[in-house]
C-alpha positions in Angstrom: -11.4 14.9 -2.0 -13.8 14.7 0.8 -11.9 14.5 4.8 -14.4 12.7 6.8 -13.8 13.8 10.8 -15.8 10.8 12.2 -17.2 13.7 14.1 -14.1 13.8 16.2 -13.0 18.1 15.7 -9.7 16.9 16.4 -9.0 14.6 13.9 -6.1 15.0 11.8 -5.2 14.2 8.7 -1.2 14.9 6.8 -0.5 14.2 3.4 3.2 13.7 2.4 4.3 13.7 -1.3 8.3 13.0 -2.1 8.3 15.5 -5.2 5.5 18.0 -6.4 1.8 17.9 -5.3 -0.6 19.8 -8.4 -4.0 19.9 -8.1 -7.3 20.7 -9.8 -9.8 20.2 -7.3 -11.2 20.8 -4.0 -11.2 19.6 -0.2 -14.5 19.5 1.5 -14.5 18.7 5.3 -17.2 16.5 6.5 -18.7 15.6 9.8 -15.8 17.7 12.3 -13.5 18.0 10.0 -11.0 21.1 10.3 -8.8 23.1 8.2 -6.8 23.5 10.9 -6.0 20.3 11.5 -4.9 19.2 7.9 -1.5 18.9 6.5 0.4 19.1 3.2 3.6 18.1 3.1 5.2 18.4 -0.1 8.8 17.6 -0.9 9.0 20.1 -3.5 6.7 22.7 -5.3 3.1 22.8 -5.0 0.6 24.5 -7.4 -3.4 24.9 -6.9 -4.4 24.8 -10.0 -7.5 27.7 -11.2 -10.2 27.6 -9.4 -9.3 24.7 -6.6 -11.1 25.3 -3.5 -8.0 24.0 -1.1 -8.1 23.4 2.4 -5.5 22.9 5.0 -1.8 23.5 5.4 0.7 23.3 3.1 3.9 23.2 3.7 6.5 23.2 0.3 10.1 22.9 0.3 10.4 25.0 -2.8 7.7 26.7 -3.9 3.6 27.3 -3.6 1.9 28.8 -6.5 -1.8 29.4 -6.4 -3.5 29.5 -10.1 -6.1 32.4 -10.8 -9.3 31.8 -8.3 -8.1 29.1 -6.4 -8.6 29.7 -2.8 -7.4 28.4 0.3 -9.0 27.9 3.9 -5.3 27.4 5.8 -1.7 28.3 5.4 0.7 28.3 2.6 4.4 28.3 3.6 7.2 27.7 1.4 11.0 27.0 3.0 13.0 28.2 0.0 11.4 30.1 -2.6 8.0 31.8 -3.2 4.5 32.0 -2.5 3.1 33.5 -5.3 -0.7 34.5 -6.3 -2.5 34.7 -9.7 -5.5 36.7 -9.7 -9.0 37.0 -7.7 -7.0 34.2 -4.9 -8.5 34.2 -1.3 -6.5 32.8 1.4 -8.5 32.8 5.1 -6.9 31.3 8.1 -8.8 28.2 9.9 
């Protein structure tokens, strides 16, 4: 998924899903787009699937697991369970 800033830095984009979010793929940030500025809202558990290049904020009311090398330019936070890491994961604030 590509998150096109109309070259405003301060553009921001949040993402809401009712249950689970599961992903394969990556997030590149185009023309001002920020990290930062980028939220996940997920109603349950997410998972970054192997070697997903994630970026943004994701906020899980269960659970966030991160499949081996998927990284993550943001924050993970989950309310009521884990955050857990397979192998070779980086995770670097915006």
């Amino acid at each position: 998924m590509t998150l096109d800033g109309g070259g405003d830095p301060n553009a921001t984009f949040v993402f809401q899903a009712g249950s689970t979010l599961t992903t394969a793929g990556n997030i590149v940030m185009i023309n001002g787009a920020q990290a930062q500025n980028v939220y996940w809202q997920v109603g349950s558990s997410a998972t970054i699937g192997a070697g997903s290049r994630w970026q943004g904020n994701i906020l899980a009311l269960t659970s966030i697991a991160f499949v081996d090398n998927a990284t993550l330019i943001g924050r993970a936070l989950a309310q009521n369970g884990a955050v857990t890491l397979g192998t070779n994961n980086v995770i670097t604030l915006p």
